[in-house]
VEXDREN-2710 file (C-alpha; in Angstrom, 1 decimal):
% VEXDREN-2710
k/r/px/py/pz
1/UNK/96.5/109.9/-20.8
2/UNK/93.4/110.9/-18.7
3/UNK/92.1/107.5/-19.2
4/UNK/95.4/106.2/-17.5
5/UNK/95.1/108.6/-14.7
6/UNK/91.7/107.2/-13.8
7/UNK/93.0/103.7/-14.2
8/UNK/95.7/104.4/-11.7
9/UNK/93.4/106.0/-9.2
10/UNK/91.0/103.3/-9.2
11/UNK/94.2/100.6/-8.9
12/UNK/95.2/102.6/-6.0
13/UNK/92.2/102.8/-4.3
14/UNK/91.9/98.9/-4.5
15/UNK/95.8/98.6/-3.3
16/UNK/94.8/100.3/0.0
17/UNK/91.4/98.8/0.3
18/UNK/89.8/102.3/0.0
19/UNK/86.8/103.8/-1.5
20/UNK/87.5/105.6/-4.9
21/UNK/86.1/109.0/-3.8
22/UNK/88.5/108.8/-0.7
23/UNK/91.6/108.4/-2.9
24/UNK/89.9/111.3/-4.9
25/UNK/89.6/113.6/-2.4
26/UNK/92.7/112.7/-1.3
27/UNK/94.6/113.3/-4.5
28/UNK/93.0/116.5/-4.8
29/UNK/93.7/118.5/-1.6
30/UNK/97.2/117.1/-2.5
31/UNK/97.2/118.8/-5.8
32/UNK/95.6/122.1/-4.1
33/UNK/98.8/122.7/-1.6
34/UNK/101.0/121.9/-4.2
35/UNK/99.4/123.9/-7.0
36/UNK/99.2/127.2/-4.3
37/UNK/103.1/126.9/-3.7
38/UNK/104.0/127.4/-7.5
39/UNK/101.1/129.0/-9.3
40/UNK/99.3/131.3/-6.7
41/UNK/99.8/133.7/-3.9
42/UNK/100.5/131.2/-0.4
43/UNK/97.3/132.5/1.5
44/UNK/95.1/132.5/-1.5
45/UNK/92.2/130.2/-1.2
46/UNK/92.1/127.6/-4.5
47/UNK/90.5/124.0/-4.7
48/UNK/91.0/121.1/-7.5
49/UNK/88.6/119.2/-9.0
50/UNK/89.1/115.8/-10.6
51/UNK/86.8/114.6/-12.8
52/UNK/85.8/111.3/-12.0
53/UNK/84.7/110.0/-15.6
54/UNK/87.4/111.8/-17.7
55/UNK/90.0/112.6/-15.3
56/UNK/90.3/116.2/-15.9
57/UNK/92.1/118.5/-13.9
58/UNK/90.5/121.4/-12.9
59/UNK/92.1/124.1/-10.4
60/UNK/89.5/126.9/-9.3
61/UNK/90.9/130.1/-7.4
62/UNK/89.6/133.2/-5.3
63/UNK/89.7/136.4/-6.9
64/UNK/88.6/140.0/-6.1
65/UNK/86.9/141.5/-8.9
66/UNK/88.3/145.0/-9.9
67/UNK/88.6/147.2/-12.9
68/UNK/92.1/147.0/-13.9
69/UNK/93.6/143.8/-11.9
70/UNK/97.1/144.8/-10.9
71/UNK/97.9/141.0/-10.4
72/UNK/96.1/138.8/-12.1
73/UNK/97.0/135.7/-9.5
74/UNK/94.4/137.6/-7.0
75/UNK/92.8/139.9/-9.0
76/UNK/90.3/139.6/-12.1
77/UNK/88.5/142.5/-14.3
78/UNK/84.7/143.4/-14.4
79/UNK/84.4/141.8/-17.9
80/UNK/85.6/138.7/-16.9
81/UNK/84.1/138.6/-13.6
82/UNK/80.4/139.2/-15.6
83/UNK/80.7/136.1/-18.2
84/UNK/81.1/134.0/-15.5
85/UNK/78.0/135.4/-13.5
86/UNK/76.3/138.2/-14.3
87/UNK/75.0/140.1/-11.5
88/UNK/78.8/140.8/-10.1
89/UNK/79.7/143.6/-9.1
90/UNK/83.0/145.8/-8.1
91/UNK/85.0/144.2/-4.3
92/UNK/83.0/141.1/-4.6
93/UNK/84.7/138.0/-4.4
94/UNK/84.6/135.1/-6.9
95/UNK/86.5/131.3/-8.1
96/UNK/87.9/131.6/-11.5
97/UNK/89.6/128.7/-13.2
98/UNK/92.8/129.3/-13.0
99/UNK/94.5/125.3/-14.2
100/UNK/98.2/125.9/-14.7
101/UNK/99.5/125.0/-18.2
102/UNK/102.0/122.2/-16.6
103/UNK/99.5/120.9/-14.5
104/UNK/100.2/117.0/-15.5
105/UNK/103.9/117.7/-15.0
106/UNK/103.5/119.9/-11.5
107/UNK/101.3/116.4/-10.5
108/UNK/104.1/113.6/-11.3
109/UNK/106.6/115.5/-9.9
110/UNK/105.8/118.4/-6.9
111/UNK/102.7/116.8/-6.1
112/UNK/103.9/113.2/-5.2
113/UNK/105.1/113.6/-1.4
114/UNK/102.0/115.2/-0.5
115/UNK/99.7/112.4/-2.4
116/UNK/101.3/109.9/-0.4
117/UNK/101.3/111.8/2.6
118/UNK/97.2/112.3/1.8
119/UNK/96.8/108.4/1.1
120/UNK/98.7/107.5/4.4
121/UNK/96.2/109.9/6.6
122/UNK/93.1/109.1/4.8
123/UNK/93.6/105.0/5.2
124/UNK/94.7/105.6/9.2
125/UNK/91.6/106.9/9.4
126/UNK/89.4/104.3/7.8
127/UNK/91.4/101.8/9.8
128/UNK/90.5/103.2/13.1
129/UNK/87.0/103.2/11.9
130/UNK/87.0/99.9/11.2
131/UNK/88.7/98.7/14.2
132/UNK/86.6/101.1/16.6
133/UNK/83.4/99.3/15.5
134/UNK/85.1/96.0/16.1
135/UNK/86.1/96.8/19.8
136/UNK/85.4/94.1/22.1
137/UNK/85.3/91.6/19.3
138/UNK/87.6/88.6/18.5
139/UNK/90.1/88.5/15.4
140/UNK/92.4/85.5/14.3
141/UNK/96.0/87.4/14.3
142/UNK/99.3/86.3/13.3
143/UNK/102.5/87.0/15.8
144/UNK/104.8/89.5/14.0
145/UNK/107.6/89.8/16.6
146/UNK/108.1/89.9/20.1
147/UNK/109.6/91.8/22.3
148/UNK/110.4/92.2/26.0
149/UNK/107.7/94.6/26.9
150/UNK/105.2/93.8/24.5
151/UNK/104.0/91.4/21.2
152/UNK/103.3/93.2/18.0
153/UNK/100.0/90.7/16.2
154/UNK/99.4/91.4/12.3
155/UNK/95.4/91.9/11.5
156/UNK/96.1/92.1/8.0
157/UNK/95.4/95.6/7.7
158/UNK/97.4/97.0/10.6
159/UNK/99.6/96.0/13.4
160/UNK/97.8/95.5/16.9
161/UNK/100.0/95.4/20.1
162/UNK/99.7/93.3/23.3
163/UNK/101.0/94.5/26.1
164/UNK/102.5/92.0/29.2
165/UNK/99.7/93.1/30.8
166/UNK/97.3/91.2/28.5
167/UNK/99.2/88.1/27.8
168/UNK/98.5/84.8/29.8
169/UNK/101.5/83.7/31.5
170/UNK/100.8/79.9/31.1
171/UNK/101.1/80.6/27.5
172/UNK/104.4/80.5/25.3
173/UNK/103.9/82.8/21.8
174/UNK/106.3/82.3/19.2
175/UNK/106.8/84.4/15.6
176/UNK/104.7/83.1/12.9
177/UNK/101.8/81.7/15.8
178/UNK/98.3/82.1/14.2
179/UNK/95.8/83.0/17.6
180/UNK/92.5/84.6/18.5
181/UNK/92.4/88.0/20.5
182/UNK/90.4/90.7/21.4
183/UNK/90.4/94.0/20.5
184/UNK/90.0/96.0/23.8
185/UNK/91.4/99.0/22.5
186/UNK/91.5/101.6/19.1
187/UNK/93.7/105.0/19.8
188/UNK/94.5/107.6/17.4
189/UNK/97.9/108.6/17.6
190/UNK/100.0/110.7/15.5
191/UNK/101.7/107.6/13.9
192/UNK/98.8/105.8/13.0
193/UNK/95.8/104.2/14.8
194/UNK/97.0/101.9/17.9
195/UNK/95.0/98.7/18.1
196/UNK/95.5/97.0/21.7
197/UNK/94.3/93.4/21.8
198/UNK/94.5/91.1/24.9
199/UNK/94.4/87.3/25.6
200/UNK/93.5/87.4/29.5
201/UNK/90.3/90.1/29.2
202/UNK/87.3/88.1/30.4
203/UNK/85.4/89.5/26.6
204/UNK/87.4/87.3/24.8
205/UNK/85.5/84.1/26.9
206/UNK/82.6/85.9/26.5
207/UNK/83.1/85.8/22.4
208/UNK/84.0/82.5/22.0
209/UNK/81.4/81.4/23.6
210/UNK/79.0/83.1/21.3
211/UNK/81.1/81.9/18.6
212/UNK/81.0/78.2/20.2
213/UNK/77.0/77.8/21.3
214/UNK/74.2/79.3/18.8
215/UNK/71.8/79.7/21.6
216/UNK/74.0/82.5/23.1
217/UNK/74.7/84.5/20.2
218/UNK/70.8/84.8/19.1
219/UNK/70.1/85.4/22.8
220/UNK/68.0/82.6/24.3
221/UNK/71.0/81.9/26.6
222/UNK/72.4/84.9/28.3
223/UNK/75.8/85.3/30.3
224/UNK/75.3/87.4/33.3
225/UNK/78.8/87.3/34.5
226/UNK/82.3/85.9/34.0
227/UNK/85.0/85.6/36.5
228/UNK/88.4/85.1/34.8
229/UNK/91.9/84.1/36.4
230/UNK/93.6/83.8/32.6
231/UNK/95.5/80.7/32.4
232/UNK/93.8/78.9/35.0
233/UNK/90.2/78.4/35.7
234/UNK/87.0/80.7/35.0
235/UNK/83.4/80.8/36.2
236/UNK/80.6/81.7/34.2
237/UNK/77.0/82.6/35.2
238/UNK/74.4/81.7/32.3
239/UNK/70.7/82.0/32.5
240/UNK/67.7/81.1/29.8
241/UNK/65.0/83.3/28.5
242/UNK/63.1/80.5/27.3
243/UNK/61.0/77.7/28.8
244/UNK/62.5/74.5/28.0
245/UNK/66.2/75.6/27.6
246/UNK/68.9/74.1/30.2
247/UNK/71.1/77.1/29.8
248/UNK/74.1/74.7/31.3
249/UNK/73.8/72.0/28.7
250/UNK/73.6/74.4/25.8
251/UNK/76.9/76.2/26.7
252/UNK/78.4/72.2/27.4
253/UNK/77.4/70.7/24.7
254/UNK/77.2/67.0/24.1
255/UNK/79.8/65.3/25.6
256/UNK/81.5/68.7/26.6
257/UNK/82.2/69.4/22.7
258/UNK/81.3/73.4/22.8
259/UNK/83.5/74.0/25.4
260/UNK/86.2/71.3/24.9
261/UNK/86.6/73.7/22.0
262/UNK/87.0/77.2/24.1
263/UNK/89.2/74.9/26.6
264/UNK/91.5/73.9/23.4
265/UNK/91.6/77.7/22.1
266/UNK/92.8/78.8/25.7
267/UNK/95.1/76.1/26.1
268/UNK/93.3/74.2/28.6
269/UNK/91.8/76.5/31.1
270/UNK/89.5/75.2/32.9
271/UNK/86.2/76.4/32.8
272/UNK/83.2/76.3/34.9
273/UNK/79.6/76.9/33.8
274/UNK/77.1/77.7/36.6
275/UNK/73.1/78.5/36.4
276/UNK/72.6/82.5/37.4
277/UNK/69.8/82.6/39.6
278/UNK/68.2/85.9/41.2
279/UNK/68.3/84.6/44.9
280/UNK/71.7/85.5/46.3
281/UNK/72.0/82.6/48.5
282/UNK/71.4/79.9/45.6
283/UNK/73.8/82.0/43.4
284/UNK/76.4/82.1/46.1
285/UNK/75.7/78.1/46.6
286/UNK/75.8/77.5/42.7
287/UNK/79.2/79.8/43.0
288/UNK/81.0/77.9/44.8
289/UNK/80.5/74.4/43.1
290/UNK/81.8/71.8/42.7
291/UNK/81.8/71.9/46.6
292/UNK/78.3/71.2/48.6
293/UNK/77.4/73.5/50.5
294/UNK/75.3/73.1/54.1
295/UNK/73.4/76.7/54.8
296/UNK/74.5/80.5/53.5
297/UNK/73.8/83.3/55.5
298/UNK/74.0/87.0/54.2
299/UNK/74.8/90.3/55.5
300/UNK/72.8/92.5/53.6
301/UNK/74.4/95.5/55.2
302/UNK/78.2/95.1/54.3
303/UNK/77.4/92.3/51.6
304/UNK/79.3/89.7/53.4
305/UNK/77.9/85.9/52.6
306/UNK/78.6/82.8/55.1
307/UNK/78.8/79.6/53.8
308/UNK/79.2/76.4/56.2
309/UNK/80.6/73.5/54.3
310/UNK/81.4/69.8/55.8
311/UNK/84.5/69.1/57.1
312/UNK/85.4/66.9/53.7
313/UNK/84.3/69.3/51.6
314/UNK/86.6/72.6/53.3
315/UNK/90.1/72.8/50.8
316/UNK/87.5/71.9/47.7
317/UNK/85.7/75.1/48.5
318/UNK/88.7/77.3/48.9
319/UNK/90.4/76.1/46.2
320/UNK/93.9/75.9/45.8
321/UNK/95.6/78.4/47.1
322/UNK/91.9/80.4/47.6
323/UNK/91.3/80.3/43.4
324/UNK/87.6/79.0/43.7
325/UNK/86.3/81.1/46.9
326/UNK/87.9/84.3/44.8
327/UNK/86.2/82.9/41.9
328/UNK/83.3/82.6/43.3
329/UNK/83.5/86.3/45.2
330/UNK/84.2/87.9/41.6
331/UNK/81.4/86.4/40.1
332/UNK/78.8/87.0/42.6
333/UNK/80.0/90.5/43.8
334/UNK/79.8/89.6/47.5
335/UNK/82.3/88.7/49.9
336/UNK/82.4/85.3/50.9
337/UNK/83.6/83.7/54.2
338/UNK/83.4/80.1/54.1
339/UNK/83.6/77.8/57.5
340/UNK/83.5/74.2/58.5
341/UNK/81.0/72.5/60.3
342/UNK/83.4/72.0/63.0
343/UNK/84.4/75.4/63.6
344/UNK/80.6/76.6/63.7
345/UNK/80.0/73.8/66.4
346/UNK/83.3/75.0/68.1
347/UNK/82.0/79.2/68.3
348/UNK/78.9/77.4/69.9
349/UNK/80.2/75.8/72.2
350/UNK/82.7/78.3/73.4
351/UNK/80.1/80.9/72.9
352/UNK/77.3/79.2/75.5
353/UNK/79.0/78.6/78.6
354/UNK/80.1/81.9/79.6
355/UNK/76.6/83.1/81.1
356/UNK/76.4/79.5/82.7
357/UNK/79.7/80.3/84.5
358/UNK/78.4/84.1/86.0
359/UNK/75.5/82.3/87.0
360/UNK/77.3/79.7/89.4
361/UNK/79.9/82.7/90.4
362/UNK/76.9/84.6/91.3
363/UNK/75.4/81.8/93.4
364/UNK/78.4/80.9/95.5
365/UNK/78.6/84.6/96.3
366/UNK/75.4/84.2/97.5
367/UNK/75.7/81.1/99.5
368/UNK/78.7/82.0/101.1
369/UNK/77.3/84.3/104.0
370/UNK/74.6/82.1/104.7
371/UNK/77.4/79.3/105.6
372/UNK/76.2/77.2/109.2
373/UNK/79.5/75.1/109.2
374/UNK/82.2/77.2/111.8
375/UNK/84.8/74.4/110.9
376/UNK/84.8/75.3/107.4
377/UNK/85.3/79.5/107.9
378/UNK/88.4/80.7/109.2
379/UNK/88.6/81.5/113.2
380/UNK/88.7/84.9/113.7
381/UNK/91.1/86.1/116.1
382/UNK/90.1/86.0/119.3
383/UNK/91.2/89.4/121.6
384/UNK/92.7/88.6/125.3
385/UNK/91.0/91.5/127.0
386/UNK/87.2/90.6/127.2
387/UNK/88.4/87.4/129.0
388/UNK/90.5/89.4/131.0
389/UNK/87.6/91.5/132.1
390/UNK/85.4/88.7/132.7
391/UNK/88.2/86.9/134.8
392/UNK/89.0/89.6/137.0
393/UNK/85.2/90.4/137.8
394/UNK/84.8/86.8/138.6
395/UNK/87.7/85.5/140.0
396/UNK/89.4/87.3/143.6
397/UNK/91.3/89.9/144.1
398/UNK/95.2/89.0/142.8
399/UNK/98.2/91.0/143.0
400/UNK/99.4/93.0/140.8
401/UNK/102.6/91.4/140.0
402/UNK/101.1/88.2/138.9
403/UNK/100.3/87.6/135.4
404/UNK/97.1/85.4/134.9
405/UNK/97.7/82.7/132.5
406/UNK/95.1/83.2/129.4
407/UNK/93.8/79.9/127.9
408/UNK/93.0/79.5/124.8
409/UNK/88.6/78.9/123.8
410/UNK/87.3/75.6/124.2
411/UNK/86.7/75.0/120.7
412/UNK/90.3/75.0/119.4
413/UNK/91.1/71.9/121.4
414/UNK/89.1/69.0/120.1
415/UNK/90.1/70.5/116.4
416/UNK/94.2/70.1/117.4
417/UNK/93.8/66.7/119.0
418/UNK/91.6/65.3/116.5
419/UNK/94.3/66.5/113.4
420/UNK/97.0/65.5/115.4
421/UNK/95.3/61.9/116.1
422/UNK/94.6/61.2/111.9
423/UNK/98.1/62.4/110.9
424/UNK/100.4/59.1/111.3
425/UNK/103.2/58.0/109.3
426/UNK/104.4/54.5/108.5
427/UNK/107.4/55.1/110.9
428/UNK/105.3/55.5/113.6
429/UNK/103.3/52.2/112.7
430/UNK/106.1/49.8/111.5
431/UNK/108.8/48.3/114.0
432/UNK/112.2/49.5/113.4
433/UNK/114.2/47.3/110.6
434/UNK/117.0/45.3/111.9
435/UNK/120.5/46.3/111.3
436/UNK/121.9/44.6/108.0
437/UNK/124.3/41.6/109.5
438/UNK/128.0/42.7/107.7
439/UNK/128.0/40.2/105.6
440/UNK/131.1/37.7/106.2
441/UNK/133.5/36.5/103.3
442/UNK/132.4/33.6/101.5
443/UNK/135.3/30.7/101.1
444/UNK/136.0/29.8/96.9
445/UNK/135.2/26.4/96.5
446/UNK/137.5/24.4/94.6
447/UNK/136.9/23.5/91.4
448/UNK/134.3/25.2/88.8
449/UNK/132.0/27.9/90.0
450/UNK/128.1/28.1/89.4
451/UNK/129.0/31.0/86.8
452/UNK/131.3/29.1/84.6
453/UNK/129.1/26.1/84.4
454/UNK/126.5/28.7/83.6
455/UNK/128.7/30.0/80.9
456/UNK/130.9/27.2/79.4
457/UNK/128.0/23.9/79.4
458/UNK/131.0/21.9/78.0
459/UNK/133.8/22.6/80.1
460/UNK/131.0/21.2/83.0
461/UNK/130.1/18.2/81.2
462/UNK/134.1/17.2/80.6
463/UNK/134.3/17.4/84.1
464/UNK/131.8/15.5/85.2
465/UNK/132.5/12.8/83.2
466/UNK/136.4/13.0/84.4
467/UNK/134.7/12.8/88.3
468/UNK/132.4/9.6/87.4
469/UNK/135.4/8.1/85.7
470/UNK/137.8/8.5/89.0
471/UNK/135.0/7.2/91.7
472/UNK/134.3/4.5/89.5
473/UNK/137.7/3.1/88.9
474/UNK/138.4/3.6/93.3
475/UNK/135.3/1.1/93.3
476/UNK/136.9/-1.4/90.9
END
């Protein structure tokens, strides 16, 4: 009977995949709550022991040693108390062996609910120890079922979740689908551990490349960063720690097998290696490949890189719809603004001519005072009275009630006769057309007008020949 409890201890340990002292331990606080509630007092302190070998049960209780115990559940006598240790004395407290007779019986039957109960807690937790080492690794999964909000993925041990937020949404999972994930997550929650595993987190590129290429798992190749749009393209930065190592080629392959592999597990996202290299302005132009690139300049300050490209070379850079210049922003960590050569010609241009244009402003301000040329400035107007002045002191006496003509300065005239003399108009210059004669009624000929022989050639030709017939029979 004892050897048959060992068996099915050890045949339970290997059904749950845990260690035989777990299930032991287990088993036994199991036994110790279910022992107190029959046997014992319900705050009295008592502990079971299974032996390992043998599979004796042993139940060991807190007792107060006293001379006469009044209940012996709690209580044990001096006497007692001394064959078990000898130096006791009276109020000291010690474990006595206190098994209950129906101990095998109390353990089939009371004892069941909370040795399942025990089992359940004791393999959570060796599951989230498991899984919390494994964080940020990848595991091959099978699809359980799927729901709106979320996919359930069996590990074989326990049942992962991944949320919307995690899934790729070129990709189309179906129950029974055997794929590789990530474990980004282990929780402890009252129902269990809670694995979370993802498909679009940038670790799971990162593992299967150090699945895929050798030299990046023992660490001659290392990937400095990774830049992920999940479904679509991804950038990775790789450098070499040894001389003699083309850090590109190792994470290629020959003929593009190592990552034609990752490209095949991610359902054909395209993926672009790059060399890292410590100047920022050779990363940036390595970044932004497979474009070409014709000078970067950087602004240290709010970590802003410009990149000129050719004209040809502009929508490549961007991407479509921006994917590549993000891309390239992510994996870099600076902010990149990417122009044409045309447009940097264009600010140029538009930038240098505006002190050109003060300059000449300035100069015809300056010019225009020293002007020698009176035809060109406006006349000022000219005031009657001086002349008045000067005409009465010259001239004689008049009387008052004549008005003295005022004439207007000499200079005006030859201006007014010389305008006057280059304006002329065709009238002026051309004789007069003739009157159109009223044109009188022209008489109808008789017989075919020049419009019907124009239209009808045949009618014409019939009567013609009608005409040459008639003169030439008068003749006859």
């Amino acid at each position: 009977m004892k050897s048959d409890f060992v068996l099915a201890i050890t045949q339970l340990a290997a059904e749950k995949n845990l260690p035989k002292e777990t299930v032991l331990s287990a088993v036994e606080s199991a036994l110790a709550s279910a022992y107190r509630k029959d046997s014992f007092a319900p705050n009295q302190n008592i502990s079971v022991r299974i032996n390992p070998n043998s599979g004796r049960v042993e139940v060991w209780a807190e007792k107060k040693v006293v001379e006469r115990p009044a209940d012996t559940r709690q209580e044990v006598s001096l006497a007692e108390a001394q064959k078990l240790k000898s130096d006791i004395q009276l109020g000291d407290i010690i474990m006595v062996e206190s098994t209950p007779d129906n101990a095998g019986r109390i353990a089939a039957q009371t004892a069941k609910q909370v040795i399942l109960q025990r089992l359940h807690e004791a393999e959570h937790s060796a599951i989230l120890e498991e899984y919390a080492e494994k964080e940020d690794e990848v595991v091959t999964g099978m699809i359980q079922r799927i729901e709106p909000g979320q996919i359930y993925v069996d590990l074989g041990r326990t049942e992962a979740i991944m949320p919307a937020s995690e899934q790729v949404r070129t990709e189309r999972y179906r129950v029974g689908q055997r794929l590789k994930v990530c474990i980004i997550q282990v929780l402890k929650t009252t129902k269990g551990p809670r694995v979370v595993v993802s498909r679009s987190h940038p670790d799971l590129l990162r593992r299967l490349l150090e699945l895929e290429v050798p030299e990046v798992y023992n660490g001659s190749v290392e990937i400095k960063a990774i830049a992920r749009e999940a479904g679509y393209r991804s950038k990775v930065a790789v450098a070499a720690h040894q001389n003699g190592i083309d850090p590109v080629g190792c994470c290629v392959g020959l003929r593009g097998i190592r990552i034609q592999n990752i490209v095949s597990e991610l359902n054909g996202e395209k993926i672009d290696v790059i060399q890292w290299s410590p100047d920022v302005m050779t990363f940036v132009n390595n970044a932004l490949s497979p474009a070409q690139i014709v000078s970067v300049s950087l602004n240290e300050d709010d970590k802003i890189a410009t990149v000129v490209v050719p004209d040809k070379q502009l929508s490549l850079a961007i991407g479509k719809e921006g994917q590549n210049a993000r891309l390239a922003a992510k994996l870099t960590g600076w902010r990149i603004d990417i122009k044409s050569t045309s447009m940097v010609e264009a600010e140029k241009a538009a930038a240098k001519p505006e002190p050109a244009v003060e300059e000449k402003e300035a100069a015809v301000t300056e010019e225009e005072p020293v002007a020698e040329i009176p035809e060109l400035l406006e006349p000022a107007p000219v005031s009657a009275e001086p002349v008045k002045e000067e005409a009465a002191a010259k001239a004689e006496p008049v009387p008052a009630a004549e008005e003295v003509p005022i004439e207007p300065p000499v200079f005006f005239e030859p201006q007014v006769t010389e305008r006057k003399a280059e304006i002329r108009f065709a009238e002026d210059i051309l004789a007069p057309r003739p009157d159109k004669p009223v044109e009188k009624p022209k008489k109808k000929k008789k017989g075919v007008s020049a419009k019907e022989s124009a239209e009808d050639g045949i009618r014409i030709k019939k009567r013609r020949r009608d005409t040459d017939f008639l003169e030439g029979d008068e003749e006859y």
